[in-house]
N, C-alpha and C positions, 0 to 999 in steps of 0.2 A: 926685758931681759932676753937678751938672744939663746935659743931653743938650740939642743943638742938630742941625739936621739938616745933612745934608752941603751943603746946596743953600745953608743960610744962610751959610756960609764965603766971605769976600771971593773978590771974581773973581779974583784973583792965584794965590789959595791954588788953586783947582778948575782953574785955568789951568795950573797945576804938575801938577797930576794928570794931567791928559788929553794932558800930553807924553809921559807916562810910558804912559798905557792908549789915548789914541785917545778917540773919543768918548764920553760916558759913558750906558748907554740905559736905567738904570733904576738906583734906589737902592731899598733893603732895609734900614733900620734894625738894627742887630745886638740880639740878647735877652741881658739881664744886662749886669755888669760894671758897674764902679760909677767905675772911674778913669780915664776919657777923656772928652771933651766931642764929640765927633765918633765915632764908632761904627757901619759900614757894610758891605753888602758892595754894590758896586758893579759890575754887569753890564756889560760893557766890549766892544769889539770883538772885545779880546786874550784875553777869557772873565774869569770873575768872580775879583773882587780884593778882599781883605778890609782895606780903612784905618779907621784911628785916628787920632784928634789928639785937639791941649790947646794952649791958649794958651803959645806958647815962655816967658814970663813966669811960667805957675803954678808953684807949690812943687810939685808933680809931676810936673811935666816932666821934672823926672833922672832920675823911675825908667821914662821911657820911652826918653828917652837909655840908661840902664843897659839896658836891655832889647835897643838896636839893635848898644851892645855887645858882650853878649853871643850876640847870634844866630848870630855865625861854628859857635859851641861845644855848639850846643842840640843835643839828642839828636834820632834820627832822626823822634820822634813828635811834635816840635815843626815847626809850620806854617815854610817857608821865607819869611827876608825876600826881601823884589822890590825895595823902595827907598824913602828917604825924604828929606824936602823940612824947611826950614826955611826959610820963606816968608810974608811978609805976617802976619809977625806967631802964626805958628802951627806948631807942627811937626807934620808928617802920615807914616804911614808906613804902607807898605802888605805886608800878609802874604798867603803863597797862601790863599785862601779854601779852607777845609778844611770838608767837609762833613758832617752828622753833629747827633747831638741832646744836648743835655745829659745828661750820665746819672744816673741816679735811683739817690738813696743809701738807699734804700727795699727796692730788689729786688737780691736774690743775684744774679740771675746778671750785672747790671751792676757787682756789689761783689769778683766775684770777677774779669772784664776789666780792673776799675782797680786792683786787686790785681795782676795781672798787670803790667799796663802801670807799677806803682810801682814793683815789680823789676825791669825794664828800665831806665829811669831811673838807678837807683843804681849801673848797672855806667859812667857819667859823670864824669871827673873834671875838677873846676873849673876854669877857667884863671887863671891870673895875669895883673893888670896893666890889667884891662879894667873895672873899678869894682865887682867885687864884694864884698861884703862878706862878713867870715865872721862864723858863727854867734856867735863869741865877740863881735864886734863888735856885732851887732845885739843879741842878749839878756843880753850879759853887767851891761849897766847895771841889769839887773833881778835879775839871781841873787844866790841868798845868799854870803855870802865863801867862797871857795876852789872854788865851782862852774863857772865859766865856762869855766874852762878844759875841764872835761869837756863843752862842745860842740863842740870841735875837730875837726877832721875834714877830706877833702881831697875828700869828693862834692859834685857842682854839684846843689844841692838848688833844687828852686822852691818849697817852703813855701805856696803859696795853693792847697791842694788842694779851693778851694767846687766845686761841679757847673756853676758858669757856664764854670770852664775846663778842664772834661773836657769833650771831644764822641764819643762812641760811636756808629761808623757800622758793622751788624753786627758784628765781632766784633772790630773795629779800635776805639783808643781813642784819640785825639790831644791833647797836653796843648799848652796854648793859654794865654796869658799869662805871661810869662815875667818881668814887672815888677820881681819879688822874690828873684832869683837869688840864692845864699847857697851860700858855702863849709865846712862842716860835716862834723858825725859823719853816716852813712847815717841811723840810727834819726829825725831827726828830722821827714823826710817822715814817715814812720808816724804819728807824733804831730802830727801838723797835719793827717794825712788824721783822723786816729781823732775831730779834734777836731770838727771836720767833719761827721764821720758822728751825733755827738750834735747835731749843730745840726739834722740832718736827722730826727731824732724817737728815733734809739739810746741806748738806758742808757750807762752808764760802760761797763761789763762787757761788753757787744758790739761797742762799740767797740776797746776792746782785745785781745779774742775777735780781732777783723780786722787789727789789727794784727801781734798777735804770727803771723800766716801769713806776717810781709813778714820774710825772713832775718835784718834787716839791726837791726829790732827787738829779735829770739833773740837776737841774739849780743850785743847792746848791754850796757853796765852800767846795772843798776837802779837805781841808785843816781845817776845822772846823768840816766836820763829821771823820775826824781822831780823832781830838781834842775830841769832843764829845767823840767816842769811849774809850779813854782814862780813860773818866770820867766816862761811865758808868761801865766798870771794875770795876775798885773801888768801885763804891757801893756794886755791888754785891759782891766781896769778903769783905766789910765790913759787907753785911745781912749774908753771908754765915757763916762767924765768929761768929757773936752773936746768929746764929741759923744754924747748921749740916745738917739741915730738906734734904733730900734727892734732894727732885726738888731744893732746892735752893745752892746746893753745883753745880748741873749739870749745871746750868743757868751761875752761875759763872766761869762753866769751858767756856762754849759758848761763855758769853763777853769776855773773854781772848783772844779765837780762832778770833774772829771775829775783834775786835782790831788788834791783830798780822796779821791779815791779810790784812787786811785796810793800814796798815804801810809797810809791805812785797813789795805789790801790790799797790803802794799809784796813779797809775792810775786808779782802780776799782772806786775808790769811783766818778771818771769822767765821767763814764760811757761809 
């Protein structure tokens, strides 16, 4: 989604902010993230405040609804909400500005902090009634018959495990974007992170290599995170289809790889 700066946002909209912060004395552009039109951390009187927005009208707007949602329920290592506006045409909401750098899917010792911090995570159970979706609902239109249902599960999974929404401040990790909340088996964070960590330059096999350290992988049935795997192909070559976008044709070449490998290898996913 192409990025606007905070400054360009009708006077109503920045007029709704600064009830909420006091003056505002400097903007900061936020780095990554692809699904907000507004993207900031704004230096405030109150100290720095991390908003977001998107036109109340786009088709993404729900998953940031969904997002404000679910904030009551987010685990400890998710940024606290502060508050949000729907105003002048635009919904804005603001998180504690959480400090910290993306973490690189590159170097061990930051694979082994998000490893950590993804078993923390899964000890979350989802809530009821507040728009999430469960796993069967989002990938089951994609799996082959009689599989869906092996995504069932009662962990509050967040599924977008890119390095734009891990931030790693020493040996703290804080998972940040919460758009994609899902009701689910544990194992399927693993496999969203694993997918991940090939986008980031890992074989099949190392990536599952990092997986299978998250418990929640071990104990899973193979035979479901194949399943699974199946499903998530398919999405992505159906995003890749309706959009070329470079990261999203490469993502799509990854679920393929990682799939065919899962299947090749069908004792990896056993660990």
């Amino acid at each position: 989604m192409p990025r606007i700066d905070f400054t360009d946002l009708p006077a109503a909209a920045r007029q709704a902010v600064t009830l909420h912060t006091g003056p505002v004395r400097s903007v900061r552009p936020a780095e990554g993230g692809r699904n907000s039109a507004v993207a900031a951390v704004l230096a405030t009187a109150s100290g720095p405040v991390f908003v977001k927005g998107i036109p109340a009208d786009h088709p993404q707007a729900v998953a940031q609804r969904r997002e404000v949602a679910v904030a009551p329920h987010l685990p400890a290592l998710a940024p606290r909400l502060l508050w949000h506006e729907d105003v002048a045409g635009w919904l804005l909401v603001a998180w504690e500005a959480v400090a910290g750098r993306h973490a690189d899917y590159r170097v061990p010792a930051d694979l082994h902090l998000v490893r950590a911090a993804l078993e923390d995570v899964q000890g979350v159970q989802a809530p009821q009634g507040v728009g999430v979706k469960t796993a069967v609902e989002r990938w089951g239109p994609y799996a082959d018959e009689g599989d869906a249902e092996l995504f069932d599960g009662d962990v509050l999974l967040h599924t977008e495990w890119a390095p734009d929404n891990v931030l790693v401040a020493g040996r703290q990790v804080r998972l940040v974007d919460w758009a994609w909340p899902t009701r689910g088996a544990g194992w399927i964070d693993p496999y969203m992170w694993a997918l991940r960590l090939m986008e980031a330059g890992h074989s099949a096999a190392s990536a599952v290599a990092w997986a299978c350290e998250v418990p929640s992988w071990r104990d899973g049935d193979p035979a479901a995170i194949r399943g699974f795997g199946a499903a998530v192909q398919r999405v992505w070559q159906e995003i890749a289809t309706e959009d070329a976008a470079a990261w999203k044709l490469h993502l799509a070449v990854q679920a393929a790889e990682l799939r065919a490998y899962l299947a090749l290898e069908p004792g990896q996913a056993e660990c």
